[in-house]
py3Dmol code that shows the C-alpha trace and the ligand (Angstrom):
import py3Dmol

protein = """\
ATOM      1  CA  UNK A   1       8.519  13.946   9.931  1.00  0.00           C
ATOM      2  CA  UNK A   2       7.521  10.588   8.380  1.00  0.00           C
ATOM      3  CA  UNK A   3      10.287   8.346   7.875  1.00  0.00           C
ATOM      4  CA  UNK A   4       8.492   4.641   7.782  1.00  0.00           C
ATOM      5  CA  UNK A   5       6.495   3.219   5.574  1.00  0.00           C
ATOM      6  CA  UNK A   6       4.848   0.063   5.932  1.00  0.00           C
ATOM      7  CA  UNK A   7       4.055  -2.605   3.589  1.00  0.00           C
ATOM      8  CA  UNK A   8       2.001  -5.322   4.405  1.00  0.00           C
ATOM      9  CA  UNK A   9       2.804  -8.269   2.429  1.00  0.00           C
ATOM     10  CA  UNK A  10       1.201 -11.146   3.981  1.00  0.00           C
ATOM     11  CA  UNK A  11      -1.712 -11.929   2.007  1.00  0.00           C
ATOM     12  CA  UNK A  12      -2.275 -15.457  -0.026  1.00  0.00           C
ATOM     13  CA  UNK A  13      -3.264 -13.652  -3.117  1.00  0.00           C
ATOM     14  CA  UNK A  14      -5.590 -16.334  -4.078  1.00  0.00           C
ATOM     15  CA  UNK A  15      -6.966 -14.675  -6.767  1.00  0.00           C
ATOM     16  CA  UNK A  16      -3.627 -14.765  -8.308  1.00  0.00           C
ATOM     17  CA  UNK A  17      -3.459 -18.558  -8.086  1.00  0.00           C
ATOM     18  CA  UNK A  18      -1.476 -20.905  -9.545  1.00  0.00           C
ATOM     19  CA  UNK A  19       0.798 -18.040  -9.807  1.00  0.00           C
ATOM     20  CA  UNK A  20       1.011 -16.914  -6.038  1.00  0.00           C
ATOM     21  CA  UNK A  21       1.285 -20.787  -4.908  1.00  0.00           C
ATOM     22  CA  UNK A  22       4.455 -20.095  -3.838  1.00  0.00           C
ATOM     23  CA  UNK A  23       5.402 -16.692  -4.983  1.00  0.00           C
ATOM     24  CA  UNK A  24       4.361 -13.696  -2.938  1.00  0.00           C
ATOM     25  CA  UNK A  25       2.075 -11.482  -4.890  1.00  0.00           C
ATOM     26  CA  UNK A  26       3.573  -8.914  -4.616  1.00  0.00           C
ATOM     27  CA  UNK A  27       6.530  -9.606  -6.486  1.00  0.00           C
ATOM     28  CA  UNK A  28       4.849 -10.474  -9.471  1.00  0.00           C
ATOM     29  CA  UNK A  29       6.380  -8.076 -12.217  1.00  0.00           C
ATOM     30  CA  UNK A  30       4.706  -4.999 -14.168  1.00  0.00           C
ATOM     31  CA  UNK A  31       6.574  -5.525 -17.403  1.00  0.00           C
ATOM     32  CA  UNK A  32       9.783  -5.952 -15.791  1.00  0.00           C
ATOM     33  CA  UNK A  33       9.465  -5.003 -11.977  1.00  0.00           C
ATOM     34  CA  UNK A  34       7.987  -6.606  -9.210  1.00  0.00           C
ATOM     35  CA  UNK A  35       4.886  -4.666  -7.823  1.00  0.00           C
ATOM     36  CA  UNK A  36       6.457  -4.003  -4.343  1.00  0.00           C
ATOM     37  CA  UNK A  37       9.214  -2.471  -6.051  1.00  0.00           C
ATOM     38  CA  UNK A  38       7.090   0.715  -7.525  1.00  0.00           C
ATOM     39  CA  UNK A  39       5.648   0.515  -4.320  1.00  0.00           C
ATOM     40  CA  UNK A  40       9.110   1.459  -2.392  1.00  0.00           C
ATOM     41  CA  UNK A  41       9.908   4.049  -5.443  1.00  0.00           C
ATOM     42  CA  UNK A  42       6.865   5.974  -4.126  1.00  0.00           C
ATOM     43  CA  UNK A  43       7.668   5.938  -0.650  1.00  0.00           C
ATOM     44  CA  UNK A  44      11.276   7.107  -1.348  1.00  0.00           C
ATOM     45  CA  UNK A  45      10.239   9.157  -3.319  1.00  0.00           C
ATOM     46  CA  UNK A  46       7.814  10.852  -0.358  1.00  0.00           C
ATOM     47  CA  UNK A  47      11.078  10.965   1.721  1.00  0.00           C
ATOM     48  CA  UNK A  48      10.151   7.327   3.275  1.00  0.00           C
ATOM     49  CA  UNK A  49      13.590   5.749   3.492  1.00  0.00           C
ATOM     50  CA  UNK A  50      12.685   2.961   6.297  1.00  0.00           C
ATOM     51  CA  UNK A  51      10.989   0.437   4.697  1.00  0.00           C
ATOM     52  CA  UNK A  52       9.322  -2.574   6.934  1.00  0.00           C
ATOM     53  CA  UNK A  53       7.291  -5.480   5.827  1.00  0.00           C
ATOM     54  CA  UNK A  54       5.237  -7.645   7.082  1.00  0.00           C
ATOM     55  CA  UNK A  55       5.717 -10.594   5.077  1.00  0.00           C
ATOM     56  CA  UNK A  56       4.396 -14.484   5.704  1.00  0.00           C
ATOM     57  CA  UNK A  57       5.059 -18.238   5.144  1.00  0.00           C
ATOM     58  CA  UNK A  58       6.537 -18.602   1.373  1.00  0.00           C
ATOM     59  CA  UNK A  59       7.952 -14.507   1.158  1.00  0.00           C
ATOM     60  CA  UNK A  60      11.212 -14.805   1.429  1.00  0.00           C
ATOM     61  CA  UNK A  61      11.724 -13.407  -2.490  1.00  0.00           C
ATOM     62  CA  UNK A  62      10.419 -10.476  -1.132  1.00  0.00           C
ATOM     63  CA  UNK A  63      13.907 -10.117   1.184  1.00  0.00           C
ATOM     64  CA  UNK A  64      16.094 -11.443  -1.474  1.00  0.00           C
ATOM     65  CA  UNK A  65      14.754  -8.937  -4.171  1.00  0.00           C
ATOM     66  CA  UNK A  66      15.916  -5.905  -1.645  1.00  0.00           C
ATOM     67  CA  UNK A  67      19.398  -7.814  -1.360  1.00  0.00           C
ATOM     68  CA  UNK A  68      22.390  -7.782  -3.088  1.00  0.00           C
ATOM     69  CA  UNK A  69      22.753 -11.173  -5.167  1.00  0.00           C
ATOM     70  CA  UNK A  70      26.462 -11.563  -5.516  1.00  0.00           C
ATOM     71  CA  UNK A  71      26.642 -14.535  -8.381  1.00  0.00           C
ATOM     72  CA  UNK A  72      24.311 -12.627 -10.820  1.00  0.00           C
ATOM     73  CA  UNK A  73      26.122  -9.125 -10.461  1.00  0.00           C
ATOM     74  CA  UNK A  74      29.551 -11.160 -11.103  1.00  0.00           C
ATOM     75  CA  UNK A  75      27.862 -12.904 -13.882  1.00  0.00           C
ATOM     76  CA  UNK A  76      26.379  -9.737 -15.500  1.00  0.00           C
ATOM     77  CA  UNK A  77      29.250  -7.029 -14.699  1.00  0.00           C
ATOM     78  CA  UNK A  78      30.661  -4.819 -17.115  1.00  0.00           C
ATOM     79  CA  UNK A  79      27.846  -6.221 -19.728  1.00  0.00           C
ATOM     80  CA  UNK A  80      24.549  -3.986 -20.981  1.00  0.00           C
ATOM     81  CA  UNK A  81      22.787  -5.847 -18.860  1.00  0.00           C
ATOM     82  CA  UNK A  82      23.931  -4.238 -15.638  1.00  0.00           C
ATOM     83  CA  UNK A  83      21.940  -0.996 -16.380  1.00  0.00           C
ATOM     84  CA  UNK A  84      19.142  -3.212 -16.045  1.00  0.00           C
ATOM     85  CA  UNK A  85      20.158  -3.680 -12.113  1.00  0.00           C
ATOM     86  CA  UNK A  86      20.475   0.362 -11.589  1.00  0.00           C
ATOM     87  CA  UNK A  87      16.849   1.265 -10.202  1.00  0.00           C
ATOM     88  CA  UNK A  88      16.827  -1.710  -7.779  1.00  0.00           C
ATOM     89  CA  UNK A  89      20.299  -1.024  -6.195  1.00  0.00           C
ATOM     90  CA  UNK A  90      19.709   2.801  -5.919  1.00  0.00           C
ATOM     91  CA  UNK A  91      16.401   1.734  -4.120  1.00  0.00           C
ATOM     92  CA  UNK A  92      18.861  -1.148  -1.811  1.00  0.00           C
ATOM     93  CA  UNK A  93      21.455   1.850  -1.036  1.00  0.00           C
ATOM     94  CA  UNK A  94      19.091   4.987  -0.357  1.00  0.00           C
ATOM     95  CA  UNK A  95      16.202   2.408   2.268  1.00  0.00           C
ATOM     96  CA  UNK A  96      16.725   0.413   4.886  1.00  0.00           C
ATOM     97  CA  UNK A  97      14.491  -2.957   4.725  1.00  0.00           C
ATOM     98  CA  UNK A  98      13.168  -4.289   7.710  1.00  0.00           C
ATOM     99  CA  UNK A  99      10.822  -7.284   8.113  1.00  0.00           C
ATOM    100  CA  UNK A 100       8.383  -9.282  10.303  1.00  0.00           C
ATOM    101  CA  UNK A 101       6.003 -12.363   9.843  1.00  0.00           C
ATOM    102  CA  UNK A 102       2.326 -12.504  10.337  1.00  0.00           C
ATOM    103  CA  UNK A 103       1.549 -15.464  11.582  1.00  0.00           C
ATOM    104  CA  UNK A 104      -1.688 -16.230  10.948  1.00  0.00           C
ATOM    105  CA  UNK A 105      -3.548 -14.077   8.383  1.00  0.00           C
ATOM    106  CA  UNK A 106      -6.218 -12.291  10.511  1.00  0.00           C
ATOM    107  CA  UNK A 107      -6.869  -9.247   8.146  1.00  0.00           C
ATOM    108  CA  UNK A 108      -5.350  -5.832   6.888  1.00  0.00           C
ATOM    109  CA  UNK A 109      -5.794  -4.505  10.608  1.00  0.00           C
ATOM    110  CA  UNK A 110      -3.749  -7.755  12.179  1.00  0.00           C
ATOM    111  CA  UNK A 111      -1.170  -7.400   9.909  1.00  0.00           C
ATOM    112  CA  UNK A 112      -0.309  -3.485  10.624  1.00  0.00           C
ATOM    113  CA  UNK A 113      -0.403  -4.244  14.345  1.00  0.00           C
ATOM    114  CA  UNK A 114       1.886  -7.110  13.454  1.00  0.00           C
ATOM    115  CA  UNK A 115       3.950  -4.247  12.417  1.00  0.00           C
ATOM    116  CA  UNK A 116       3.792  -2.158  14.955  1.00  0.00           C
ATOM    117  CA  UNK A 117       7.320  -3.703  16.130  1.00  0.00           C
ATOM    118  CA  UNK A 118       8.789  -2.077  13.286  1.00  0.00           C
ATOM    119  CA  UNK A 119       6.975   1.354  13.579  1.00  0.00           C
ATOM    120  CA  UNK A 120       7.334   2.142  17.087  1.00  0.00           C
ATOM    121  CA  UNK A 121       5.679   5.173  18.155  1.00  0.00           C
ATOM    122  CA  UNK A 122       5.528   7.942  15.630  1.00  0.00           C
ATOM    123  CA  UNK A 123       3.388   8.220  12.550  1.00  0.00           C
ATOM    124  CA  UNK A 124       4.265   6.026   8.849  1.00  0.00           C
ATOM    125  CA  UNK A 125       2.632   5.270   5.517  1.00  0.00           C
ATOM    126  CA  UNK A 126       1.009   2.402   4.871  1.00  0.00           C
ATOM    127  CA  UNK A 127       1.248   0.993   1.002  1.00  0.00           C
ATOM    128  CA  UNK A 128      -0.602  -2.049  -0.369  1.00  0.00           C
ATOM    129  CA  UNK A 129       1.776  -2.868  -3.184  1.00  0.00           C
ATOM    130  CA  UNK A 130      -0.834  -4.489  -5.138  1.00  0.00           C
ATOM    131  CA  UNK A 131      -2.646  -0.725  -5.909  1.00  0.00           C
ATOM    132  CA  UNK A 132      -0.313   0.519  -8.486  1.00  0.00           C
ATOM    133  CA  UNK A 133      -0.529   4.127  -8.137  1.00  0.00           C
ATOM    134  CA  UNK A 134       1.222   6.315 -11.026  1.00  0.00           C
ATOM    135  CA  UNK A 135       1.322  10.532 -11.522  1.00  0.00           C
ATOM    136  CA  UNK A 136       3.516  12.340 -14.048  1.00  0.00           C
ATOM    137  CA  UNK A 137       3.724  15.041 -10.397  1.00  0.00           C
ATOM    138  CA  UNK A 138       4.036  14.239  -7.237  1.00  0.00           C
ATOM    139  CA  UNK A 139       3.621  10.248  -6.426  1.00  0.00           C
ATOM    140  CA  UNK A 140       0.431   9.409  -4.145  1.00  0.00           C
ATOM    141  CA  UNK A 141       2.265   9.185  -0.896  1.00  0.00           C
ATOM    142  CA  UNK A 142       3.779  12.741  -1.723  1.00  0.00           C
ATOM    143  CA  UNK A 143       1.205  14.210  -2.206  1.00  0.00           C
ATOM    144  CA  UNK A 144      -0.641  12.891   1.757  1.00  0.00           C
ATOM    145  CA  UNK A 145       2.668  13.559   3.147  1.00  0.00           C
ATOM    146  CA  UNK A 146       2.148  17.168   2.508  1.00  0.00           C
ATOM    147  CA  UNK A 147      -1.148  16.903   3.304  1.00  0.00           C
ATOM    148  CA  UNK A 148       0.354  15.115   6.844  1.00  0.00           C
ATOM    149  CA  UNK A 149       2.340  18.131   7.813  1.00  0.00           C
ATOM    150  CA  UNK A 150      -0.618  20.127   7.238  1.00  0.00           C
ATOM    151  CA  UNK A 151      -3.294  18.438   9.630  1.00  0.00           C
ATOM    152  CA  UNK A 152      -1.291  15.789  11.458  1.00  0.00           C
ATOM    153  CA  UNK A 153      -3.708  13.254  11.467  1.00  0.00           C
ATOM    154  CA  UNK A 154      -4.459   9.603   9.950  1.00  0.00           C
ATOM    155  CA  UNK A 155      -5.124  10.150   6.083  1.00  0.00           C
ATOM    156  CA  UNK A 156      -6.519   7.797   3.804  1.00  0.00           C
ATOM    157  CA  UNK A 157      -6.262   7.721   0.418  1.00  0.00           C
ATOM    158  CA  UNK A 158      -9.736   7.553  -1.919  1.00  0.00           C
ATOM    159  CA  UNK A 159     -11.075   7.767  -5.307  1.00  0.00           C
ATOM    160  CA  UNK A 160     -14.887   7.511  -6.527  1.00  0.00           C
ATOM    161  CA  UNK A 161     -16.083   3.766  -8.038  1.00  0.00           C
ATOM    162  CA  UNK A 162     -18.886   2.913 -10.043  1.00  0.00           C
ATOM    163  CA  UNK A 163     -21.791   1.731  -7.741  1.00  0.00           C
ATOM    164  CA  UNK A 164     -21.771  -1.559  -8.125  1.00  0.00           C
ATOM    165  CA  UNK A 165     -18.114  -1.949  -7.220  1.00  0.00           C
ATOM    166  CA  UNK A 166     -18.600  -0.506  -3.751  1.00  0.00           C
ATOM    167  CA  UNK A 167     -18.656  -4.215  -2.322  1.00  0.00           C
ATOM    168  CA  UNK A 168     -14.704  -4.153  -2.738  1.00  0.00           C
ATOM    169  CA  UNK A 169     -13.533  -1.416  -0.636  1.00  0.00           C
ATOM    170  CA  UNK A 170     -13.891   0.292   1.909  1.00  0.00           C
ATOM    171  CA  UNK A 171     -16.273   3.635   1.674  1.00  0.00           C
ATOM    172  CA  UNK A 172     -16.435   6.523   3.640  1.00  0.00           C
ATOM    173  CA  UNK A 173     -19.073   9.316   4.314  1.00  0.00           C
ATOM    174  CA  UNK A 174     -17.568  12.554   4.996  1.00  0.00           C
ATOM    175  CA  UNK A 175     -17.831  16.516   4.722  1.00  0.00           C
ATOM    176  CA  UNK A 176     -15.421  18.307   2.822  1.00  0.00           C
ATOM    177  CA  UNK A 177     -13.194  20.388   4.174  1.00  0.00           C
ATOM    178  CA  UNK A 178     -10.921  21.660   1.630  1.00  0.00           C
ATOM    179  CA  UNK A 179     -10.964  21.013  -2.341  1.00  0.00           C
ATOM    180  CA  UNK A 180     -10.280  16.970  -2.635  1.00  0.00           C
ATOM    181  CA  UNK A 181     -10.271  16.697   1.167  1.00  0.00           C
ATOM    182  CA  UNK A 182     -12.946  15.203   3.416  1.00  0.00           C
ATOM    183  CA  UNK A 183     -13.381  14.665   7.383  1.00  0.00           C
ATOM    184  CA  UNK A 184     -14.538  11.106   7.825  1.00  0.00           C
ATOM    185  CA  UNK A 185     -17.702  10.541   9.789  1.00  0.00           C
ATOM    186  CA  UNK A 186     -18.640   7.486   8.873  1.00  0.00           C
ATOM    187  CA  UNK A 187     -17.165   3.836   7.176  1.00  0.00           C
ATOM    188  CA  UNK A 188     -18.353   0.997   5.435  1.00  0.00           C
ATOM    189  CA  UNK A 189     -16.208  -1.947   4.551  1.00  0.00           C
ATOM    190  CA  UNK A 190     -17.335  -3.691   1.739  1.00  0.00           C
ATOM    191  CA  UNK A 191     -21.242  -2.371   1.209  1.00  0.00           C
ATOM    192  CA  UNK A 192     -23.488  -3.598  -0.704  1.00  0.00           C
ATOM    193  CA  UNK A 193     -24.352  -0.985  -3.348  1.00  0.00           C
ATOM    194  CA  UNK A 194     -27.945  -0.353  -1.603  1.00  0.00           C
ATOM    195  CA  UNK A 195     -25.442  -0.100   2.287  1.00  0.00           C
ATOM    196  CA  UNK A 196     -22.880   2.002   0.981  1.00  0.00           C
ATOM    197  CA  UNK A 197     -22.585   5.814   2.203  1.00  0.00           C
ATOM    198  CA  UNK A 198     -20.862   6.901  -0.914  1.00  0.00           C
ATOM    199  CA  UNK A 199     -18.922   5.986  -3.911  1.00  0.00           C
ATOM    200  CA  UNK A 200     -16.022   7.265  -2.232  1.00  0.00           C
ATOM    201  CA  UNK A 201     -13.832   3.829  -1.340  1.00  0.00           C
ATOM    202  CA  UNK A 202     -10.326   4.024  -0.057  1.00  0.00           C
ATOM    203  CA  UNK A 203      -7.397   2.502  -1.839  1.00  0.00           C
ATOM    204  CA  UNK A 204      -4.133   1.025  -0.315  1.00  0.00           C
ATOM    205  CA  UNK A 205      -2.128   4.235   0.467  1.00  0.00           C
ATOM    206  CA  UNK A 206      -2.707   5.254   4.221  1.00  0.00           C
ATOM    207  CA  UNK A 207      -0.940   7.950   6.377  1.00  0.00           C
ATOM    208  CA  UNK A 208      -1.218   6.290  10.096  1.00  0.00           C
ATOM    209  CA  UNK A 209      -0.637   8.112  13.271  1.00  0.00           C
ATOM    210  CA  UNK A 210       0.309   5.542  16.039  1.00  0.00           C
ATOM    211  CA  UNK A 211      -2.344   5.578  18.445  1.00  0.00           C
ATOM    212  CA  UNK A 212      -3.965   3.541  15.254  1.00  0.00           C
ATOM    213  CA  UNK A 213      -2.001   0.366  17.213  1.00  0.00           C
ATOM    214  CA  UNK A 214      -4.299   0.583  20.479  1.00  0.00           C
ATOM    215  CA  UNK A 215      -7.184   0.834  18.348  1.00  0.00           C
ATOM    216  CA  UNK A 216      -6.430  -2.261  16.542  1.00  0.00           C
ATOM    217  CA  UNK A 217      -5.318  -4.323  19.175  1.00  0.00           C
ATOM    218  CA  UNK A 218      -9.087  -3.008  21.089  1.00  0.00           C
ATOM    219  CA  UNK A 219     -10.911  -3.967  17.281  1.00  0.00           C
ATOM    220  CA  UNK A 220     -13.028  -7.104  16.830  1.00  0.00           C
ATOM    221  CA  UNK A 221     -13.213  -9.197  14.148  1.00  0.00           C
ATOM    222  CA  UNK A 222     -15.725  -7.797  11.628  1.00  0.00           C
ATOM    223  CA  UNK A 223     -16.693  -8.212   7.797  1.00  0.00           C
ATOM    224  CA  UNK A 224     -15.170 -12.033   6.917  1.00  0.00           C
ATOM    225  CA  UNK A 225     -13.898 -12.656  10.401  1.00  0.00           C
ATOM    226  CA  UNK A 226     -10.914 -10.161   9.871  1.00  0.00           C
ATOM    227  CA  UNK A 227      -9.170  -7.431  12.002  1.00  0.00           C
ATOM    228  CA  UNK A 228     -10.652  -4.798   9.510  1.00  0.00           C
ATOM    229  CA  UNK A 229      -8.029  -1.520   9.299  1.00  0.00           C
ATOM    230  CA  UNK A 230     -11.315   0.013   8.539  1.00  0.00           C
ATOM    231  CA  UNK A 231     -12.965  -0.582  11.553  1.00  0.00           C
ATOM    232  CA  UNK A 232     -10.290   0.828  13.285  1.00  0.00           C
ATOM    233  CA  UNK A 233      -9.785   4.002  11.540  1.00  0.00           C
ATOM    234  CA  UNK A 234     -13.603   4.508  12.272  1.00  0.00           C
ATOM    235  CA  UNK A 235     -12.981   4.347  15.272  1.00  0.00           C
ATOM    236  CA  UNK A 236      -9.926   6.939  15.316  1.00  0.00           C
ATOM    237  CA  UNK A 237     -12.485   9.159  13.244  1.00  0.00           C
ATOM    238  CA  UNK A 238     -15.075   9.224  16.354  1.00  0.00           C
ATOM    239  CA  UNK A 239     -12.410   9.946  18.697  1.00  0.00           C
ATOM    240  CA  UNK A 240     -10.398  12.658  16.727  1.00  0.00           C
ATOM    241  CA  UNK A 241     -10.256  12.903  13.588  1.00  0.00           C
ATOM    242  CA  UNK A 242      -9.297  11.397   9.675  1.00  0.00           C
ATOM    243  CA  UNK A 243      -8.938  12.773   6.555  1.00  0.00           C
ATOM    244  CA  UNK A 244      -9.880  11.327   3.366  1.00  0.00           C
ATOM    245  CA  UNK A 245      -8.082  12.616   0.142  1.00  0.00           C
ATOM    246  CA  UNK A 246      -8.814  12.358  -2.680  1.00  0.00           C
ATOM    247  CA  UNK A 247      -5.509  11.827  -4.681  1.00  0.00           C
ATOM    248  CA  UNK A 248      -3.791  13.404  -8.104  1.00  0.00           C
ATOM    249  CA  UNK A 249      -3.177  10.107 -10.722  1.00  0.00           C
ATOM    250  CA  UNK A 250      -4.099   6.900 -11.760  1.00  0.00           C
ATOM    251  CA  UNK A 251      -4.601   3.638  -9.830  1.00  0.00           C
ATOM    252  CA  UNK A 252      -4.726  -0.116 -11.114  1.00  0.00           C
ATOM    253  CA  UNK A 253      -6.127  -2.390  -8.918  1.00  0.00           C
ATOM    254  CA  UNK A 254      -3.429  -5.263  -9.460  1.00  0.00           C
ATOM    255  CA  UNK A 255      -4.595  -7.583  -6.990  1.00  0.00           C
ATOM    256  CA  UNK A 256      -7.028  -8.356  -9.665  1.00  0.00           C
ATOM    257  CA  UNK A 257      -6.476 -10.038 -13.121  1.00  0.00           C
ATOM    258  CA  UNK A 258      -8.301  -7.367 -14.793  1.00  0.00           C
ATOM    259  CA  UNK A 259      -6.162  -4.307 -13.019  1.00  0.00           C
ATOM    260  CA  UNK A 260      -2.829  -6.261 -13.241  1.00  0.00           C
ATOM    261  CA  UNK A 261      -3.390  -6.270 -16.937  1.00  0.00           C
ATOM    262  CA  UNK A 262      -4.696  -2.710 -17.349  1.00  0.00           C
ATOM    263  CA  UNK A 263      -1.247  -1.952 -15.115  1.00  0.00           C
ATOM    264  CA  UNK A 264       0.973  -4.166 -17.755  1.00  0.00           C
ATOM    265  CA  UNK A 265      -0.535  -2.561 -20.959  1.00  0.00           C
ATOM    266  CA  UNK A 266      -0.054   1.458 -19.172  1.00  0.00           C
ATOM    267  CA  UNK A 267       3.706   0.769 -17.769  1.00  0.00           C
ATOM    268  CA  UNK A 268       4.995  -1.188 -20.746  1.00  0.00           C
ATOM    269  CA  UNK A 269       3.500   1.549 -23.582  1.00  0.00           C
ATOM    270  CA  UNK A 270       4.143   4.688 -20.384  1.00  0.00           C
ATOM    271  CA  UNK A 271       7.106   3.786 -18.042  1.00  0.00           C
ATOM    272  CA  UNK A 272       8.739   0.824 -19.453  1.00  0.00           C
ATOM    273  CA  UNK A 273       9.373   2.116 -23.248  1.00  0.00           C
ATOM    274  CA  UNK A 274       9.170   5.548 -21.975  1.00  0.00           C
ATOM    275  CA  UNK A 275      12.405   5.124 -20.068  1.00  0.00           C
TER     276      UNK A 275
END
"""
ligand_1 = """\
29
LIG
P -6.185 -8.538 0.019
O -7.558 -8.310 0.494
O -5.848 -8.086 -1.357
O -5.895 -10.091 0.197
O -5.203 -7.878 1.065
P -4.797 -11.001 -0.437
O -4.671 -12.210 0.401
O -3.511 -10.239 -0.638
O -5.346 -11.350 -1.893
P -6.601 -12.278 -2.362
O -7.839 -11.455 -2.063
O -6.558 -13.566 -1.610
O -6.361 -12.447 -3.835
C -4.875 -6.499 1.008
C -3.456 -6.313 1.477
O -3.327 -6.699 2.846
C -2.315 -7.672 3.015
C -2.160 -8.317 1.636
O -0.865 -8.837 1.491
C -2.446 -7.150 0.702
O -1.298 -6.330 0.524
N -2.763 -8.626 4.057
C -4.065 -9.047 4.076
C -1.872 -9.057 4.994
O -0.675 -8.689 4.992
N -2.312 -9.914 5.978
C -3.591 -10.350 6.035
O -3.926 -11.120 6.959
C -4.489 -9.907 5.047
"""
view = py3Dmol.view(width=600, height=400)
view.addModel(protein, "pdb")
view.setStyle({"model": 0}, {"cartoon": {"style": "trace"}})
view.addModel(ligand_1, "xyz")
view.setStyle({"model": 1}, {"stick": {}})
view.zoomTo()
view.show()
């Protein structure tokens, strides 16, 4: 059984800046809700109900958004503006939130071993809150969950790019096993079109078994000086085994201005005056 799911959060955003100057990226809003906040529907959603983030210098909104705020609910109680609280405090009442700091920002990998603390030893999700991920079934993290109780192994998350946008994620090279399902034998982060063994790159939803923590801790520094996540999992491929899946639904890169907007102009016209 999965029952964590982590979210690292520790990231300057800097291609969000001014905005992220002293915000944390991930709680800037899709229409009217903060990124990280879809992010936690989909975990719950998976049956993820322990939340932990890793969060940094300048994140504290992040705690305070999954926290009751006493003045405001006075202030608004008994209005039509109430309803507008209901997602948010079925999310605070049905998770538990628990947090750490990264220190120093040392990469994706540094920051999940930052949260290993949190995890302990059994296997979580990992979700990048700045991938949006949306599907009218199952959410992303559903549908790996399943997949987890089938093969009980790390899973990551992929979907193909155009070629000349391989330089942004990491790709993998792998035989498939099933329909939408691949055995990793090989990773690239960040190719170069001409380097990259695919166009198969993996997005921010990750299934993790534990050992992943050992691996990290033994991982150099590698593209940009960072503990790369990818790396690691390469490793965990040579010495057992990881899946890549190739999800159901749609998924808006919102770490970038281009994908945050795409991301505004589906959830207001799909979720947000769809509700
Ligand atoms: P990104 O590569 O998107 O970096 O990190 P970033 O700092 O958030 O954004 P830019 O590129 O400067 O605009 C991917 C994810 O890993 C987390 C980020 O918070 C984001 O969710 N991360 C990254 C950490 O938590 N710690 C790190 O040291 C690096």
């Amino acid at each position: 059984m999965i029952r964590k799911c982590l979210f690292p959060a520790a990231g300057y955003g800097t291609r969000f800046l001014p905005a992220t100057k002293s915000m944390p990226k991930e709680m800037m809003p899709i229409v009217n809700k903060p990124l990280i906040e879809y992010g936690v529907e989909e975990a719950l959603e998976a049956g993820l109900d322990q939340i932990s983030i890793v969060t940094g210098r300048g994140k504290r909104a992040l705690a305070d958004h999954f926290d009751t705020n006493y003045e405001l609910e006075h202030q608004i109680a008994g209005s039509s503006k109430e309803a507008m609280l209901n997602d948010i405090r079925h999310l605070i009442d049905a998770c538990t939130f628990s947090y750490t700091r990264q220190r120093e920002m040392k990469g994706l990998g540094h920051a999940i071993l930052t949260g290993e603390t949190l995890i302990g030893d059994e296997p979580f999700a990992v979700v990048l809150a700045d991938d949006l991920c949306v599907n009218p079934g199952d959410g992303v993290l559903s549908q790996m969950v399943k997949l987890f109780r089938q093969f009980r192994c790390s899973i990551v998350a992929i979907q193909e790019v155009p070629a000349d946008e391989t330089y942004k994620y990491g790709v993998i090279d792998g035989e498939m096993i099933k329909e939408d399902i691949f055995r990793i034998n090989n990773m690239v982060e960040k190719p170069a079109p001409e380097d990259a063994p695919s166009n198969m790159a993996i997005i921010g939803r990750y299934i993790l078994t534990p050992d992943i923590f050992d691996i990290i801790r033994n991982t150099k520094p590698g593209k940009g000086g960072e503990i790369q996540l990818t790396d690691a999992l390469l490793q965990q491929a040579k010495d057992g085994c990881v899946l890549a899946y190739k999800f159901k639904g749609k998924r808006f890169d919102c770490g970038s201005v281009d994908g945050y907007i795409e991301a505004t102009n589906y959830c207001y016209e799909n979720v947000y005056r769809g509700d």
